[in-house]
VEXVEX-155781 format. One record per residue (C-alpha): x, y, z; residue in one letter. Coordinates in pm, whole numbers. Example, Ala and Ser with C-alpha at 12.3 -4.5 7.8 and 13.67 -1.06 7.14 Angstrom:
# VEXVEX-155781
- x_y_z_residu
- 1230_-450_780_A
- 1367_-106_714_S
//
This chain:
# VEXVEX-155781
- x_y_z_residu
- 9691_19274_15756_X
- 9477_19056_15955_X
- 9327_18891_15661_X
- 9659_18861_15515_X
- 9765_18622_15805_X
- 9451_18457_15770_X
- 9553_18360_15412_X
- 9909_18285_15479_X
- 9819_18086_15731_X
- 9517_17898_15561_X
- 9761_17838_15197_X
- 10022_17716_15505_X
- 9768_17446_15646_X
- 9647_17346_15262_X
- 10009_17300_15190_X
- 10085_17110_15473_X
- 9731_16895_15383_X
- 9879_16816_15059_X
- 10234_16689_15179_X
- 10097_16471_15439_X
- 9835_16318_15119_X
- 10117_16282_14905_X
- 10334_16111_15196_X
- 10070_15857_15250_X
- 9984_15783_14869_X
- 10363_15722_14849_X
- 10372_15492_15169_X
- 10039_15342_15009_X
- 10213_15303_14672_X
- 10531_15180_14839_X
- 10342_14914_15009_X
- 10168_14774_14699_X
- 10418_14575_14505_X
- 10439_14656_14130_X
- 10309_14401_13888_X
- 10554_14241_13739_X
- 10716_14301_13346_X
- 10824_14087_13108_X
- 11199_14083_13065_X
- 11321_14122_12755_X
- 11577_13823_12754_X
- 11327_13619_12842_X
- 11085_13715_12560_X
- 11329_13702_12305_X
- 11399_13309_12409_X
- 11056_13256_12382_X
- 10992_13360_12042_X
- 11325_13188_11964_X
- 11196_12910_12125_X
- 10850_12923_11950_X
- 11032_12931_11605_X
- 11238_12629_11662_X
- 10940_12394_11759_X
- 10713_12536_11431_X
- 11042_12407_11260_X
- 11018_12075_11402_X
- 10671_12020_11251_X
- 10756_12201_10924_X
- 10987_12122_10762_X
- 11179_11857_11038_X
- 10855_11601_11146_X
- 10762_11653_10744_X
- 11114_11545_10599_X
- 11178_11256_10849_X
- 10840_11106_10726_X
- 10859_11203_10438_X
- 11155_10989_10376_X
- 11030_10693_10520_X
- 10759_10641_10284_X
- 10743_10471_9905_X
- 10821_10772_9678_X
- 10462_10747_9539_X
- 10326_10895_9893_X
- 10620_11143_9959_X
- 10446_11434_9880_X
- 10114_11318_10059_X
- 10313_11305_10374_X
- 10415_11654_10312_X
- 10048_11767_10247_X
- 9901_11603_10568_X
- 10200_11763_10797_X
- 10154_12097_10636_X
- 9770_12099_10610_X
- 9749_11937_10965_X
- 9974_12273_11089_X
- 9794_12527_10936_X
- 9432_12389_11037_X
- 9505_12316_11426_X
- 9679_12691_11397_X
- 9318_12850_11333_X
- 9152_12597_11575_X
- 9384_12748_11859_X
- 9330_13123_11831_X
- 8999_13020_11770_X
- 8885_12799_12084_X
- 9161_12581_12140_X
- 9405_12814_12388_X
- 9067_12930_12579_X
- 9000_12519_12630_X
- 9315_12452_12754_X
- 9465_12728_12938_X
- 9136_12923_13139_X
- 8906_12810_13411_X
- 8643_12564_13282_X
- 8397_12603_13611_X
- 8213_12288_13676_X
- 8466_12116_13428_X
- 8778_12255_13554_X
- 8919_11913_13619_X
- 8886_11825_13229_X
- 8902_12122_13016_X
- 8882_12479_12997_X
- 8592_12742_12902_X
- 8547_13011_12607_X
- 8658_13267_12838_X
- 8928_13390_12570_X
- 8774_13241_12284_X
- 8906_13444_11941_X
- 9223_13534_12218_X
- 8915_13759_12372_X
- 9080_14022_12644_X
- 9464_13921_12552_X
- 9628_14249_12432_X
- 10010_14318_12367_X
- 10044_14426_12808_X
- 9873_14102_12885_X
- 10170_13834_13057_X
- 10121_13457_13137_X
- 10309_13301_13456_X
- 10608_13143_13418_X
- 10742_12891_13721_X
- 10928_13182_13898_X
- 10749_13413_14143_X
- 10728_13775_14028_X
- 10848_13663_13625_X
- 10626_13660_13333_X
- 10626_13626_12995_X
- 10393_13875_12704_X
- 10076_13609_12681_X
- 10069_13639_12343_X
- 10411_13456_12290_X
- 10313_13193_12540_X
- 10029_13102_12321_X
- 10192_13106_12064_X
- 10478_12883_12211_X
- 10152_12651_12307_X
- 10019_12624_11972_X
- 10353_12508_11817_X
- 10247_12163_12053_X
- 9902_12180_11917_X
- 10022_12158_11588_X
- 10272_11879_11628_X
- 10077_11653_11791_X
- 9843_11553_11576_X
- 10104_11585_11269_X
- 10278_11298_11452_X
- 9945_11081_11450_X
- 9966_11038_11062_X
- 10301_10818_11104_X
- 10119_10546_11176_X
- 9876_10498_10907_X
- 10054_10673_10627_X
- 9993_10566_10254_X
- 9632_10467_10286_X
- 9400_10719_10458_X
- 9198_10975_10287_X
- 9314_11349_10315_X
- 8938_11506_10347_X
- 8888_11204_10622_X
- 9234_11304_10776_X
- 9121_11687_10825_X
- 8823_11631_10947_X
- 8997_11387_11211_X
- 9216_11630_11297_X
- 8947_11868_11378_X
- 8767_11595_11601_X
- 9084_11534_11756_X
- 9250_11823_11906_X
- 8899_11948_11993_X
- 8799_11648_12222_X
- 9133_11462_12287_X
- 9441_11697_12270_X
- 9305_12042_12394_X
- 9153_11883_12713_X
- 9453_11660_12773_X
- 9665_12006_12804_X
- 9429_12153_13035_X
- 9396_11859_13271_X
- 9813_11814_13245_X
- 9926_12143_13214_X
- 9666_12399_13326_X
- 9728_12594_13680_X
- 9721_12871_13849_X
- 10062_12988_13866_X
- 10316_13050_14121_X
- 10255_13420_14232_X
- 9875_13313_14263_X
- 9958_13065_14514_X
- 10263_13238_14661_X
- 9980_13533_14741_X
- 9748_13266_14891_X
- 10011_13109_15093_X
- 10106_13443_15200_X
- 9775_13545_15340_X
- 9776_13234_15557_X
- 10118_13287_15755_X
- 10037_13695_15796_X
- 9676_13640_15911_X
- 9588_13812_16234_X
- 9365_13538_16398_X
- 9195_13228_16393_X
- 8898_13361_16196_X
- 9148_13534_15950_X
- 9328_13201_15919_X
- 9062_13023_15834_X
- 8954_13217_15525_X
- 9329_13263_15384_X
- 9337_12877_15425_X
- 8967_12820_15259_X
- 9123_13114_14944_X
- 9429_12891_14904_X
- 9264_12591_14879_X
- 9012_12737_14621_X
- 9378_12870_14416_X
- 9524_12539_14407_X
- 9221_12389_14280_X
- 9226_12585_13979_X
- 9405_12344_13760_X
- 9352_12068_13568_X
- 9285_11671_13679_X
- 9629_11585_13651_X
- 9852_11869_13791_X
- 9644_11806_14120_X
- 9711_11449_14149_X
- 10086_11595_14145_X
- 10209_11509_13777_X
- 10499_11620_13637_X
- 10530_11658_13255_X
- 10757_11897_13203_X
- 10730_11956_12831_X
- 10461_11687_12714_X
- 10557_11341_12723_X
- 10196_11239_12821_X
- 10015_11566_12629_X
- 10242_11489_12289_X
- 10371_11145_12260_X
- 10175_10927_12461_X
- 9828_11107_12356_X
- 9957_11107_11974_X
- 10122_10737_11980_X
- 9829_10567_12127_X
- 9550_10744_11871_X
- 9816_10640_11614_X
- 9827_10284_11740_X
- 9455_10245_11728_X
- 9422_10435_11378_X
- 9606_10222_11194_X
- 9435_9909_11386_X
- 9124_10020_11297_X
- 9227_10143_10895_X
- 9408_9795_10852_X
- 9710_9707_10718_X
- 9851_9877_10379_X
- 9789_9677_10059_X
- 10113_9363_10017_X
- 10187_9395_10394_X
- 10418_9242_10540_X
- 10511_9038_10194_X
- 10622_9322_10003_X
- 10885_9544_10083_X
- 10771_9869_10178_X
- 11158_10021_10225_X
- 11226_10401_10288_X
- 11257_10580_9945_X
- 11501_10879_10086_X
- 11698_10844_10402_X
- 11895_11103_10360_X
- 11564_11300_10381_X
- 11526_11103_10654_X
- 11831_11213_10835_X
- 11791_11603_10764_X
- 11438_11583_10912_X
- 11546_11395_11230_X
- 11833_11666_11291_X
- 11560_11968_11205_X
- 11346_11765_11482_X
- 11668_11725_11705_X
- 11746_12108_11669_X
- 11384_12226_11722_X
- 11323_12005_12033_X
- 11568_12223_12179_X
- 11306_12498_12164_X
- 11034_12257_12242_X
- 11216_12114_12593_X
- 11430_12441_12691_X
- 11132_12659_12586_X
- 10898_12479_12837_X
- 11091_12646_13120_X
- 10897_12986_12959_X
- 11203_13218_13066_X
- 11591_13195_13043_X
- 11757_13049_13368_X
- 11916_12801_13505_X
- 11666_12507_13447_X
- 11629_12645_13109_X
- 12021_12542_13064_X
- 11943_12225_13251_X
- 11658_12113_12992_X
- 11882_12220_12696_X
- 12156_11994_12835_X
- 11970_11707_12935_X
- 11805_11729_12583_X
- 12123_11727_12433_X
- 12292_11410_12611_X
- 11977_11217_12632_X
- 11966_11244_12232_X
- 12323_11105_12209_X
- 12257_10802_12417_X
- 12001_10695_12259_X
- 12105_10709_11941_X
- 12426_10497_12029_X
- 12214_10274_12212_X
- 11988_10132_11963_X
- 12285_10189_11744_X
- 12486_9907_11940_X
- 12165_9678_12035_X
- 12085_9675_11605_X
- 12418_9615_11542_X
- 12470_9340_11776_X
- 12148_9165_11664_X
- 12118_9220_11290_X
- 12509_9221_11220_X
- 12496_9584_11095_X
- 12451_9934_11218_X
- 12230_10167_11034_X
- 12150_10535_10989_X
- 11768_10446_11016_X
- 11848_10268_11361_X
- 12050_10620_11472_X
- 11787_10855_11374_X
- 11503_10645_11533_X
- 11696_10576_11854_X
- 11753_10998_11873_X
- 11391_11049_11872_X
- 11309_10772_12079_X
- 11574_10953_12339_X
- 11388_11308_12251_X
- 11105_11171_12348_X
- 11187_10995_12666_X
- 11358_11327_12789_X
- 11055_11506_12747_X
- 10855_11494_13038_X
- 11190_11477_13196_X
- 11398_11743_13071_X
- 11368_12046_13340_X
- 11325_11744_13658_X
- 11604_11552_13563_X
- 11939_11537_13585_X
- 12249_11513_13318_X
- 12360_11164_13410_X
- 11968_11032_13493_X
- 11924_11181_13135_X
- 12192_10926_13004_X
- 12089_10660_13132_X
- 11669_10739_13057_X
- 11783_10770_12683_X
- 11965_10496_12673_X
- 11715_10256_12813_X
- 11407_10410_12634_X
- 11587_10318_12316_X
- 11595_9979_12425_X
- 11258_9898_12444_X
- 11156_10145_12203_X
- 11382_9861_11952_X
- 11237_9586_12105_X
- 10878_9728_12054_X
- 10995_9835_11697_X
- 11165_9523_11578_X
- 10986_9242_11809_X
- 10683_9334_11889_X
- 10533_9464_11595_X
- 10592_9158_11389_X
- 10495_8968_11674_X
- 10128_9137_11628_X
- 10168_9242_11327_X
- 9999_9554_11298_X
- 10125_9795_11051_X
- 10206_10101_11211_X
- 10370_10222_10948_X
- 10655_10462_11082_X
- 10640_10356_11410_X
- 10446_10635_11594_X
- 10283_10361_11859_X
- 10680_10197_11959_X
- 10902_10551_11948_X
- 10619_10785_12095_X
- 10387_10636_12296_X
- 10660_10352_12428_X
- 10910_10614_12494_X
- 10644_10841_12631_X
- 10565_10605_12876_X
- 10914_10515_12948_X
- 11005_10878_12987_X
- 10688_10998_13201_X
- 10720_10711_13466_X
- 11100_10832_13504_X
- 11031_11187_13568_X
- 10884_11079_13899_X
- 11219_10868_14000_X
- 11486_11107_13837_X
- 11332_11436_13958_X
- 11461_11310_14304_X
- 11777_11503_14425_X
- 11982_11234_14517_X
- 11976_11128_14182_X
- 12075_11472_14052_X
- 11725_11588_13996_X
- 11602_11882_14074_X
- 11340_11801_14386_X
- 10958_11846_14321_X
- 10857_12225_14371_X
- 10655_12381_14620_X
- 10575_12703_14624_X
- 10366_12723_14982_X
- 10625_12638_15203_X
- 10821_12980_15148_X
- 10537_13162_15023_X
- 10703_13411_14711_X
- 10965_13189_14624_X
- 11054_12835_14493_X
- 11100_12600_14758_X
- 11190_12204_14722_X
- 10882_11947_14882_X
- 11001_11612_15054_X
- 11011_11388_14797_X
- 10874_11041_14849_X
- 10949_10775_14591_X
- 10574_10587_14565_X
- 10370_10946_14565_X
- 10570_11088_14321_X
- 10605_10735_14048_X
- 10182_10714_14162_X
- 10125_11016_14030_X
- 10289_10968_13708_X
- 10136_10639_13632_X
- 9768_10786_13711_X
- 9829_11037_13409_X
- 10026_10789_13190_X
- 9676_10561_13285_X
- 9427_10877_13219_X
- 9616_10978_12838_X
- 9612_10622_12726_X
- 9251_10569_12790_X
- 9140_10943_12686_X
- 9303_10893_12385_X
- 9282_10573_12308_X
- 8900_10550_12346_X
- 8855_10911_12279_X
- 9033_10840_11857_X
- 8850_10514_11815_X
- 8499_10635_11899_X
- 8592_10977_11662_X
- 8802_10721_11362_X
- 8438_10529_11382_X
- 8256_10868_11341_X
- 8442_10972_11039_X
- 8456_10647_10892_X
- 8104_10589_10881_X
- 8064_10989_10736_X
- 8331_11008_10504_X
- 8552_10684_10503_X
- 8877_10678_10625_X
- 9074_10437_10359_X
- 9173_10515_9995_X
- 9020_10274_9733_X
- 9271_9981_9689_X
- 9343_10109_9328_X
- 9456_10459_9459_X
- 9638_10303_9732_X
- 9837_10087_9480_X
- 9908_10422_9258_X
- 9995_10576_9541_X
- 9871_10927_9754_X
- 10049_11177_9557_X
- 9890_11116_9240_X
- 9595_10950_9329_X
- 9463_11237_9605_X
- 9658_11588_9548_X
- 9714_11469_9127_X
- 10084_11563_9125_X
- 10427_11451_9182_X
- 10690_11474_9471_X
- 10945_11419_9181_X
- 10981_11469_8814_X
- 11293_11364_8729_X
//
């Protein structure tokens, strides 16, 4: 009987052992905050999102050049857009991603490292941060949103020089380009840590115990924030790539077709578009799609998601009846080319724009970017005379500029922006900074400053490279016969 106590009373204790264990692993599990999921809404958006700015490149960007080209180069438009897609699409999962989205060590400021290389470590349970504390997004559809922008950068470049450069010197470009320009523009623009990893950071600092622990939190913080790229420290706002995408692309366009020369009987002959109603169907593919590419930049489905989709939708309109009225009143007629090029001009102003802005500051940025993007399209150019030949230099890189400069005045709240974020102050959440008019328009014009003069100098030094290799120009008899024929030996009509 003794014994029998003993045992009861031993299984009693060992019970009691494992409650209490239990208890605290629950308290200890309790305590440590889940990681966070991605939400299903906000994944579906996203590959929505992804689709609709693929679209934009092919077929929208394809069609709307396409049509604004002799109808002996139509189908050599086509082949650059399409070739240029599928290329930059391998260079991405390949290196491109790991360049511009990890930690590049000594060269953080620049570009990124190999660190996921061939999408190394990134598995289907893998997320990416969005702006919100605590909400993610699968990684492999924010890469995939990312690469659409890789793709249509450089497919925007060939605007400017189309009908006269070689295709195998165009690819080989390409790959120059987004390796040394575009991917390291992204990182130093776009590239951070995220909000939870400095909500964390900010965290430790207002809990820590004493001086000592103060100290470090402060010194780990510091070392978080610093984990981004040259621009997003000096404060730069570029909400869905008016400096990464138009200003990088419209400035290497300007100096490629500078440095190819002008196309054989320009300005004497008439070099007129041979479809605008192609035109047309490729501007409203691009209009459609940039809803993807300027909503989808939010990376989840809230409020400022509805905000960019707005602002990308009146912004459009105002621009398009802007340099709709401005042509009118100074060449006597309005015309569908004018509309369609005073849309993207306003697309491309709203960019940077689009999630800072407000509806009304929207308005009136579209409307004014198409403005000078006119005058830059129908003065300047023939004051120069260089032949950019679809004007990728006065729509994107003008209204690039236009729009990126903005972003720092309309993100204010009194203007109906949205304030500049900060997510120290209230460490786990969004909170709005002080905003302070000279900082914030400083800080744009610094990355506006750094993307003309990466790219600028960055595409003439790799044009020169390829010239001297391959040659960038089509013989003058091949240019007169025109690309189709001449470089891919078919037809973009048989009729």
């Amino acid at each position: 009987m003794k014994s029998l106590s003993m045992i009861k009373s031993a299984g009693l204790a060992l019970g009691a052992g494992l409650t209490s264990m239990a208890v605290s692993a629950s308290v200890a599990l309790a305590q440590t905050p889940a990681a966070p999921v991605p939400n299903k809404g906000d994944t579906a958006w996203m590959i929505v999102a992804t689709l609709l700015v693929l679209m934009m490149s092919i077929p929208g960007l394809a069609l709307f050049y396409g049509g604004l080209v002799r109808s002996k180069n139509m189908l050599s438009v086509l082949s650059q857009v399409f070739m240029i897609v599928s290329l930059v699409s391998i260079l991405w999962v390949t290196y491109g991603y790991s360049l511009s989205f990890t930690s590049g060590g000594s060269l953080n400021d620049y570009v990124g490292g190999l660190s996921k290389a061939f999408l190394i470590g990134i598995t289907p349970d893998s997320t990416a941060a969005t702006f919100s504390n605590g909400v993610v997004i699968p990684e492999y559809i924010y890469m995939a949103f990312q690469m659409t922008f890789a793709c249509i950068t450089p497919a925007l470049i060939v605007g400017a020089f189309a009908e006269r450069i070689k295709f195998s010197a165009l690819l080989v470009f390409i790959v120059l380009w987004v390796t040394v320009i575009y991917f390291p523009i992204a990182h130093m623009v776009w590239y951070w840590g995220g909000p939870d990893a400095i909500g964390d950071a900010a965290k430790a600092v207002a809990e820590a115990a004493d001086e000592a622990a103060k100290t470090a939190a402060m010194a780990k913080l510091e070392e978080v924030k610093a984990d981004a790229g040259l621009a997003f420290k000096w404060g730069a706002l570029d909400f869905a790539g008016g400096t990464v995408v138009h200003i990088n692309a419209g400035i290497a366009g300007l100096v490629g077709a500078l440095m190819l020369g002008k196309r054989v009987g320009y300005p004497r002959e008439a070099m007129t578009p041979h479809s605008l109603t192609m035109t047309m169907i490729g501007a409203s593919l691009l209009w459609v799609g940039w809803f993807g590419f300027n909503a989808g930049s939010n990376l989840e489905a809230n409020g400022t998601t509805a905000l960019a989709f707005v602002n990308t939708f009146v912004a459009t309109a105002a621009a398009s009846l802007a340099w709709l009225f401005v042509e009118w009143s100074t060449k006597g007629k309005p015309s569908l080319l004018g509309m369609v090029s005073g849309a993207v001009a306003g697309l491309v102003a709203v960019t940077p724009a689009s999630g800072f802005a407000g509806p009304m500051g929207s308005i009136v940025l579209g409307a004014f970017a198409a403005v000078l993007c006119f005058f830059f399209v129908a003065v300047v150019k023939n004051k120069f005379g260089y032949d950019d030949s679809l004007d990728v230099f006065g729509i994107h890189c003008i209204g690039g500029i236009i729009g990126a400069i903005a972003t720092g005045i309309l993100v204010d709240q009194s203007l109906g922006g949205t304030g500049i974020p900060d997510y120290e102050a209230k460490p786990g959440e969004l909170a709005i900074a002080a905003y302070e008019l000279a900082p914030a328009v400083m800080a744009q014009l610094k990355a506006v400053g750094l993307t003309l003069v990466w790219s600028g100098v960055g595409s003439a030094i790799l044009y020169k490279i390829v010239d001297l290799v391959i040659g960038l120009r089509v013989p003058v008899d091949a240019e007169r016969e025109g690309l189709d024929l001449a470089e891919h030996g078919e037809r973009a009509y048989n009729l």
